[in-house]
C-alpha positions as CSV (number, residue, x, y, z in Angstrom):
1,X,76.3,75.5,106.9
2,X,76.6,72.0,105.6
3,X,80.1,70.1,105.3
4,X,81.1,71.4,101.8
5,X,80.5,75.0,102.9
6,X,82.6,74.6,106.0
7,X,85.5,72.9,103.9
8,X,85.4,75.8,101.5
9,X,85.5,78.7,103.9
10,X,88.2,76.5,105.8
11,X,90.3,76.6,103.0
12,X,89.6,80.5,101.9
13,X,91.0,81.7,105.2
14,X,93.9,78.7,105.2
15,X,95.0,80.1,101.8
16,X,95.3,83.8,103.5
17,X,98.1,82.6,106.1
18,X,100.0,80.7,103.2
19,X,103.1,82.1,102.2
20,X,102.8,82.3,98.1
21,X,105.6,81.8,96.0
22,X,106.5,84.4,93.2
23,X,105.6,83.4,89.9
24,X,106.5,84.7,86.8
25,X,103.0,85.8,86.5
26,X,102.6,88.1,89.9
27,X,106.5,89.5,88.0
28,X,104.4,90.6,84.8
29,X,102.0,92.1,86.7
30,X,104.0,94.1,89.2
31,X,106.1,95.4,86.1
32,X,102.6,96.3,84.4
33,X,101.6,98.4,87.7
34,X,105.1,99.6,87.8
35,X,104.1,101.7,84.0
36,X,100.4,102.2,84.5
37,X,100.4,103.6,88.6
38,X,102.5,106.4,88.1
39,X,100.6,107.9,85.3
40,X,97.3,107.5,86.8
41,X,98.0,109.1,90.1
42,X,99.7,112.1,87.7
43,X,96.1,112.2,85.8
44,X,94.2,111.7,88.8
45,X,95.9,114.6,90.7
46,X,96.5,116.8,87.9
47,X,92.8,116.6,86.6
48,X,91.4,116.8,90.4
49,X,93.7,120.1,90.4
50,X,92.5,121.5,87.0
51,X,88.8,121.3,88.1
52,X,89.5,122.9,91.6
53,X,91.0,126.3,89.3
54,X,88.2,125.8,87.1
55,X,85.6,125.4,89.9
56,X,87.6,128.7,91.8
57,X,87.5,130.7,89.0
58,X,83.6,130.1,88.1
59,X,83.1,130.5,91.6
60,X,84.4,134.0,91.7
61,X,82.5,135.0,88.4
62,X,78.8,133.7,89.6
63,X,79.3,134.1,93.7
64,X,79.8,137.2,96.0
65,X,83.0,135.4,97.0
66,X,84.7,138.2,95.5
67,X,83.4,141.2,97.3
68,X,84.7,139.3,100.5
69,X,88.2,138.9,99.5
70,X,88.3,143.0,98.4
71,X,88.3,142.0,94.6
72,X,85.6,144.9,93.5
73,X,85.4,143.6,89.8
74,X,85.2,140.0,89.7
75,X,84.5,138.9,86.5
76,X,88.0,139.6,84.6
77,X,89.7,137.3,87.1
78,X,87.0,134.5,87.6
79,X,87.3,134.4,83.6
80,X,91.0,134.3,83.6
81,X,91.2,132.0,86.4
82,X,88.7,130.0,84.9
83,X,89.8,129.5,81.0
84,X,93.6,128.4,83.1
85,X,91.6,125.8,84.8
86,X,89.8,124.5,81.8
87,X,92.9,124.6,79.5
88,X,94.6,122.5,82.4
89,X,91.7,120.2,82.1
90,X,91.8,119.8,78.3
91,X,95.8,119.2,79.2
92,X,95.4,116.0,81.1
93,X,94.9,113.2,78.7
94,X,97.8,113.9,76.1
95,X,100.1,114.6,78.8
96,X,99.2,111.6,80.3
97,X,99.2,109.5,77.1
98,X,102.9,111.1,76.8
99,X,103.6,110.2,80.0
100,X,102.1,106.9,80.1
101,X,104.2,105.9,76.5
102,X,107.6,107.1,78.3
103,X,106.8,104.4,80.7
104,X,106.3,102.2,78.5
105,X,109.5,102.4,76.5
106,X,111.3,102.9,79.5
107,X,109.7,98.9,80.7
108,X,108.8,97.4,77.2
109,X,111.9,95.4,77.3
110,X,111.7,93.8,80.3
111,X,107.9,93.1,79.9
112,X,108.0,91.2,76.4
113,X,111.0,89.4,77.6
114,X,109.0,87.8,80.3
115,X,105.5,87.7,78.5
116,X,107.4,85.6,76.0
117,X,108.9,83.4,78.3
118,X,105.9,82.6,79.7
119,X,104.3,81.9,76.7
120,X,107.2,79.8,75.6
121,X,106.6,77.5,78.8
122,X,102.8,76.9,78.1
């Protein structure tokens, strides 16, 4: 490692340790989290959920799976449980788009406020 290389990696790991101050900038982006996280854990959960029904309800249509849990006519049920799952799939993006706009409102006002002010200072 030459001189410059050593310098640089010097001042990577120095800048780790350093306490940071909050800008107005790290404010905008925590607020922006604050709206998007909460809807994209809902979708992620909800839509990991829907294809687990789906998935259970095929499962019982094409497998034995049935027969083992005493269910003597599986396909009724693996359809049923099935069409639920798919129709929770379908579900996911406008109720997160609904969910994800409610956040929005609920922080637009706080997040022009100090997107404007920063653009104001520049």
């Amino acid at each position: 490692m030459n001189r410059n290389d050593q310098q640089f990696m010097a001042q990577k790991i120095r800048t780790q340790y350093m306490e940071k101050e909050n800008t107005e900038i790290d404010e905008l982006r925590t607020l922006d989290a604050r709206v998007k996280r909460p809807a994209n854990i809902f979708a992620y959960i909800f839509g990991s959920v829907s294809a687990i029904i789906m998935g259970a309800g095929m499962s019982l249509v094409m497998t034995d799976i049935g027969g083992k849990l005493g269910i003597t006519n599986t396909l009724l049920p693996g359809i049923i449980i099935g069409v639920v799952g798919l129709g929770m799939a379908l579900l996911n993006y406008p109720v997160y788009k609904k969910f994800l706009k409610c956040r929005k409102k609920k922080y637009s006002e706080q997040i022009i406020a100090l997107s404007e002010k920063i653009i104001n200072e520049n």
